[in-house]
C-alpha atoms as one frame of an Amber mdcrd trajectory, in Angstrom:
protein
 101.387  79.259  64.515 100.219  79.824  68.373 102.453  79.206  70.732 102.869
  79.263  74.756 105.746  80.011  77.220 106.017  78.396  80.205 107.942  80.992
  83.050 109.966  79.833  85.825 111.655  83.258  87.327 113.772  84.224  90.091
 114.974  87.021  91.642 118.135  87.410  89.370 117.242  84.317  86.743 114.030
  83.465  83.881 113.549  79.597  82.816 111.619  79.303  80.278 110.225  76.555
  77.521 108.174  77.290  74.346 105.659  74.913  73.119 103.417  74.198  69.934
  99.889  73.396  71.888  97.922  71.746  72.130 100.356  69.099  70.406 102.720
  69.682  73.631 105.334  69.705  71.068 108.821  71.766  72.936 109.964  74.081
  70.384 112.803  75.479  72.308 113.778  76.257  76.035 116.505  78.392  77.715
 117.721  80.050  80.981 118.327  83.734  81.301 121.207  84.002  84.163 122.475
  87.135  86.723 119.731  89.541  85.870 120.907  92.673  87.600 124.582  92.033
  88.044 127.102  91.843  85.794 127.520  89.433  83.079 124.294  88.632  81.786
 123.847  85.523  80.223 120.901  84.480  77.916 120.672  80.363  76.727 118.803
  79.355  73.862 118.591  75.365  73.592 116.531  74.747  70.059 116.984  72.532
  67.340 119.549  70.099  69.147 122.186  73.392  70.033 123.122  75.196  72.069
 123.485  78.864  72.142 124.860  81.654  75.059 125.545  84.792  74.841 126.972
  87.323  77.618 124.595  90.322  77.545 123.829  93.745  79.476 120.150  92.329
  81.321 119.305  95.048  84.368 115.894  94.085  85.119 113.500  91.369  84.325
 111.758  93.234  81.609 114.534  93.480  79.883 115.337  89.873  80.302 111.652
  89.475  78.758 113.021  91.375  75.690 116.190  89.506  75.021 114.073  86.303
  75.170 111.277  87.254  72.340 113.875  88.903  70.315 115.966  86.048  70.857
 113.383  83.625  69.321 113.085  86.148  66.185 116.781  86.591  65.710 116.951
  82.884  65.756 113.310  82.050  63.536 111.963  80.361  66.214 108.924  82.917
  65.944 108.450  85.253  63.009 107.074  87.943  65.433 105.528  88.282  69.205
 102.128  88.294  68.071 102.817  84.180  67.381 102.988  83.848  71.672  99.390
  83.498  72.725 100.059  82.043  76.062 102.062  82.367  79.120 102.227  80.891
  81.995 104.131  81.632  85.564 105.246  79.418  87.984 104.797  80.373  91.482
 105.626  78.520  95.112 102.977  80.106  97.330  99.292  80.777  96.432  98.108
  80.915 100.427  94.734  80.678 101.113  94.254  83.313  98.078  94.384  80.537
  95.423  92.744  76.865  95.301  93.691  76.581  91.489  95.446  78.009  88.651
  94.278  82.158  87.978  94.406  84.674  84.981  97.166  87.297  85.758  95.239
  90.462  86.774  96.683  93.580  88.996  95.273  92.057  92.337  96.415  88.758
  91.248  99.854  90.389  91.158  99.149  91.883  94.143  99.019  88.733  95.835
 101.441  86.912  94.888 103.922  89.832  96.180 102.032  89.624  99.550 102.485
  86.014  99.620 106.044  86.430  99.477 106.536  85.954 103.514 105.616  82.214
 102.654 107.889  81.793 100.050 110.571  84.557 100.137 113.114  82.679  97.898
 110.558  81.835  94.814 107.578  84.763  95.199 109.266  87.924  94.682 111.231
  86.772  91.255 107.936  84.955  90.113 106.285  88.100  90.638 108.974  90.251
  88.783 108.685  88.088  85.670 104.619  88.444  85.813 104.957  92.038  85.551
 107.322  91.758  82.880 105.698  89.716  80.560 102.429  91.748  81.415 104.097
  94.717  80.679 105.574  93.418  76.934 102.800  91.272  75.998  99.443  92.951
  77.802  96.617  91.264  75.216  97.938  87.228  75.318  96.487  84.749  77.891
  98.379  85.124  81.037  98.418  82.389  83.696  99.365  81.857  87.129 100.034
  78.210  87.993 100.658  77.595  91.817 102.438  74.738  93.384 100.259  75.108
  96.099  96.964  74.130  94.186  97.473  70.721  93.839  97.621  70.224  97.540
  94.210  72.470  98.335  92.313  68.709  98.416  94.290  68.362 101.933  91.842
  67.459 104.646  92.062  69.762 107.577  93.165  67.424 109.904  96.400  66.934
 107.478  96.315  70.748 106.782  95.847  71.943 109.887  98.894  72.731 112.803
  98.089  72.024 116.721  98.096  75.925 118.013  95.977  78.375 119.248  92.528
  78.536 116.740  93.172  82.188 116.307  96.778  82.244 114.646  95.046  80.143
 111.654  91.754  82.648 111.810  93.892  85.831 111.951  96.991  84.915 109.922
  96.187  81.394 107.720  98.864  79.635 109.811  98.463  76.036 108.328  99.885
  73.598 105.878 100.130  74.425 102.000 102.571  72.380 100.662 104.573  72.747
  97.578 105.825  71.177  94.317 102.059  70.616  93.204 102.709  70.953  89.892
 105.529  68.210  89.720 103.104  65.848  92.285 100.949  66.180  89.489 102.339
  65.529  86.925 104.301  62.260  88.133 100.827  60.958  89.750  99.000  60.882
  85.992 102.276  59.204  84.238 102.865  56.402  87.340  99.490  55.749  86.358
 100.465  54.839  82.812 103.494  52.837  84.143 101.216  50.876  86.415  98.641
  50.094  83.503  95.606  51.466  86.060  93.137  54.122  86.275  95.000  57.083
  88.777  91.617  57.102  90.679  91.952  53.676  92.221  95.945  54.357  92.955
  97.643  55.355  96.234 100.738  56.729  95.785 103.636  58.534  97.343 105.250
  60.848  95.477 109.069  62.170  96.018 110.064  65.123  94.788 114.122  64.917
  94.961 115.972  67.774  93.965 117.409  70.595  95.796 114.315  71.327  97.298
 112.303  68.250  98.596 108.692  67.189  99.599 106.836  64.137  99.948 103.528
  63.645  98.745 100.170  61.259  99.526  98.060  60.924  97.071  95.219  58.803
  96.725  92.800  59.158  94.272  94.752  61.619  92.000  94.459  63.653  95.004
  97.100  65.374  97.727  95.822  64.017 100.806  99.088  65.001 102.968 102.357
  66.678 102.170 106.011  67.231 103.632 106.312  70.728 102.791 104.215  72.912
 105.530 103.226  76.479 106.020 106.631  77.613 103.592 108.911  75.225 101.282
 111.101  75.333 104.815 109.391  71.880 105.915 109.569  68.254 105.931 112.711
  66.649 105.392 116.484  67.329 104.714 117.092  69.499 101.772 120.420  70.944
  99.884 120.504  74.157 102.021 117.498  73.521 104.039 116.752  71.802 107.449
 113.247  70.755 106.762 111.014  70.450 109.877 113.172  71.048 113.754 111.414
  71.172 117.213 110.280  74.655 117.175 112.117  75.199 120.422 115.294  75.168
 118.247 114.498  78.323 117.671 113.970  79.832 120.438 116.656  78.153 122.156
 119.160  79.615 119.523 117.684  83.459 120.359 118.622  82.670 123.693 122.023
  81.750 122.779 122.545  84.102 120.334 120.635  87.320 120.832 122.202  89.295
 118.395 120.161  86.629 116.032 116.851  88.037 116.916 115.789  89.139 113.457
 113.436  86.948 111.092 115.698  87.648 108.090 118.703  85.827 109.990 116.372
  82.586 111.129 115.095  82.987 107.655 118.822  82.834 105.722 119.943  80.091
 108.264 117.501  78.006 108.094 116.832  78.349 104.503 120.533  79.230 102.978
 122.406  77.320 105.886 120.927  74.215 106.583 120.512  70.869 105.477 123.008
  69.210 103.164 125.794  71.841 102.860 124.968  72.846 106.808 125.952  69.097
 108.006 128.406  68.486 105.337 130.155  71.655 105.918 130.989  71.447 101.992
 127.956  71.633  99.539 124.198  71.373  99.134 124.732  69.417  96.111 124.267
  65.543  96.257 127.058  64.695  93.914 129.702  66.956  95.794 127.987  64.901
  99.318 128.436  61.095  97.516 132.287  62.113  96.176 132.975  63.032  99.507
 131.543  60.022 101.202 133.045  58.019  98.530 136.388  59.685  99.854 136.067
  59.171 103.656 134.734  62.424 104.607 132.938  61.938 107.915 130.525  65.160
 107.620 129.537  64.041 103.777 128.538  60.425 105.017 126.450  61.759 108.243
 125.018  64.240 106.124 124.267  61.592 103.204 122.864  59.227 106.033 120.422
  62.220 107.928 118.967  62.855 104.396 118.060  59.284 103.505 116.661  58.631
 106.895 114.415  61.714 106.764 113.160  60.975 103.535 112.667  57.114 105.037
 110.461  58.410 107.615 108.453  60.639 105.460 107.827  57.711 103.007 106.782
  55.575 105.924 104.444  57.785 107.521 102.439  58.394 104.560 101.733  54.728
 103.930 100.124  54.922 107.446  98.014  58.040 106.247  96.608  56.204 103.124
  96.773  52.587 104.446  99.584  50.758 102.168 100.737  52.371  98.627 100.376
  50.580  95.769 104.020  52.508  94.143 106.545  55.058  95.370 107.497  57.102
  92.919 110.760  59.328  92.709 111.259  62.811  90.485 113.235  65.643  90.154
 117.044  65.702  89.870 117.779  63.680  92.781 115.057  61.030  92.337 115.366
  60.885  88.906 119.210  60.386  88.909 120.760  59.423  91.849 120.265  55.517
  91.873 122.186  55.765  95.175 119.953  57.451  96.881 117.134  55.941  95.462
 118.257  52.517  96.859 119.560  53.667  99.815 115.482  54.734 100.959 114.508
  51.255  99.792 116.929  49.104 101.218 115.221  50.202 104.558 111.338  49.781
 103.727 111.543  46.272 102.438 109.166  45.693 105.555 106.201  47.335 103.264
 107.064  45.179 100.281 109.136  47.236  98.353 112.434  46.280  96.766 114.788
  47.933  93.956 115.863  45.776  90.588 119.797  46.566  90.648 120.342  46.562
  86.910 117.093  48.503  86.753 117.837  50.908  89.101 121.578  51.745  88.260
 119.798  52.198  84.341 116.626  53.791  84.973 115.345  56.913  83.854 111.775
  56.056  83.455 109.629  53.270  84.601 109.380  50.634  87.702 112.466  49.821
  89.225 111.427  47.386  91.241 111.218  43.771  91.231 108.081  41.636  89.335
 107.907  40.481  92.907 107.172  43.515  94.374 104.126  44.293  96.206 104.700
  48.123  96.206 106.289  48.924  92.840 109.005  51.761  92.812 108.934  53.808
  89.958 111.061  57.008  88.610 109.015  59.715  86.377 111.106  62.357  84.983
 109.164  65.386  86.015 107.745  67.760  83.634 106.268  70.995  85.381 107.035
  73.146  82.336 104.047  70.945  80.529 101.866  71.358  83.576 102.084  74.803
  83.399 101.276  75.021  79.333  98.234  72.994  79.376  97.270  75.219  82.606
  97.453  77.985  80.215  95.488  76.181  77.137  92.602  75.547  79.421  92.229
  79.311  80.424  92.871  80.013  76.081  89.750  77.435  75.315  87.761  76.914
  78.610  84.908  75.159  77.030  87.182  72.076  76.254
């Protein structure tokens, strides 16, 4: 029976989810942890358990390994010849990549030189390509980008206001990210709402540790949060999203010893944003515990990320002239009805409103009133399944 992986790798950690295609049936998923340090761990989820196991795992090849001999040892797959497919997930494509590519050398290539726009996601994604490349050379091997999805950007959304030559010499200019999740949550809202996705406009929210914003009208990105790197837009866990660029240079002033990109890089990227205001954690249940308890730098933090993520939402329904739903994803969106009614409570202006009892139980679906003019919905994002039918299309490209 053919089957294909779906690969989300880091620099020390491999997601990954097996499916029976084209029936998009999950077969099993798991999370290899700490590649390269100490205490290894490999997670199998499959069948309704769960298994772990602490393991030696020094490279990402060898984390490649455990995982196929994993699903043997367990009779998830008789042997690797039954994995036909694979497909990676990776931030940055650049200018290189308007959609989804085969894995070749230069592809590989690439991607590693892409890594300056996306140091925190390329390199690892990279790693795991080479792996799987290197294990299984002969089985369809996809790259899926989260840029892609955002290519249909006009250039006045996708363009930034400097000097023409820094985007001829160096492709300085908006990409985006999260495609893949945009995606996906565009084509189901479009299900909930009972109407054809080309005669939608929707914004999109991508709400998890990372964060972007997305226009789309059409079924198509027509502006996003995210800019040149994942580093822009609004608020995030550990990142500040879009500053006055004079920030920076203000703070190399201050601080000369700072003068390296790495530093800017980590504090910006590492030090920012939830746990940088909060002075406590990037996570959003640690932030609403300690608001909950009083803690001054939890509420201001709590209150900067709504009202970035309120300003985001309202500037796109300028850019496509009124939305016809908001729609909210990833952990965050998905689970945090807090949050969720928090953004709302301040847009009612643009006829949107939250159902409490809906809201406080939703997982799936509109949340909104029947009175509602702009419907707010929450999609449970699937990115995994993105990838996999990304990879199906490359195995049978006459379908």
């Amino acid at each position: 029976m053919a089957k294909t992986i779906s690969i989300n790798a880091g620099s020390s950690s491999l997601k990954w989810q097996l499916y029976k295609m084209p029936e998009e049936e999950v077969i099993a998923k798991g999370l290899i942890e700490r590649i390269g340090l100490a205490n290894s761990v490999s997670t199998v989820k499959f069948n309704g358990q769960k298994y772990s196991e602490t393991k030696d795992i020094p490279d990402h090849t060898a984390a490649v390994k455990i995982l196929l001999d994993d699903l043997i040892s367990m009779d998830i797959i008789a042997s690797y010849d039954e994995i036909t497919g694979v497909g990676h997930r990776v931030v940055a494509g650049g200018d290189y990549f308007k959609e989804s590519a085969l894995v070749t050398d230069k592809v590989i290539q690439q991607v590693e030189e892409l890594s300056m726009l996306a140091p925190l996601h390329n390199p690892g994604a990279a790693l795991g390509i080479k792996a799987f490349k290197e294990i299984l050379p002969d089985i369809t091997s996809v790259v899926v980008f989260d840029t892609a999805f955002h290519m249909t950007m006009p250039e006045v959304a996708y363009r930034y206001p400097i000097a023409n030559r820094y985007y001829t010499d160096y492709k300085i200019r908006k990409y985006g990210a999260h495609g893949t999740s945009h995606q996906y949550v565009a084509q189901e809202a479009a299900k909930v709402l009972g109407k054809p996705l080309e005669d939608l406009k929707l914004i999109t929210c991508h709400i998890g540790n990372g964060v972007s914003i997305t226009a789309i009208k059409g079924g198509k990105s027509v502006d996003t949060s995210m800019g040149l790197t994942p580093l822009g837009g609004t608020m995030m866990g550990t990142r500040s999203g879009s500053i006055d660029p004079g920030v920076i240079t203000y703070l190399l002033e201050c601080e000369p010893a700072m003068a390296d990109p790495k530093k800017i890089r980590t504090i910006l990227n590492r030090d920012s944003g939830l746990l940088g205001i909060s002075e406590k954690s990037s996570d959003m249940r640690d932030i609403l515990a300690g608001k909950a308890e009083g803690d001054e730098k939890c509420q201001l933090a709590y209150d900067m990320y709504v009202d970035r993520l309120r300003k985001y939402i309202g500037q796109y329904f300028a850019v496509l002239n009124g939305a016809d739903a908001i729609v909210f994803t990833a952990g965050i969106g998905e689970n945090s009805s807090d949050v969720r009614a928090d953004v709302i409570s301040g847009m009612t202006w643009f006829g949107v409103d939250v159902d409490p009892a809906k809201n406080v139980s939703g997982a799936y679906g509109v949340i909104s009133t029947d009175q509602a003019r702009v419907k707010a919905v929450v999609i449970p994002t699937d990115e995994e399944l993105v990838i996999a039918r990304d990879v199906e299309r490359f195995k049978h490209p006459t379908n």
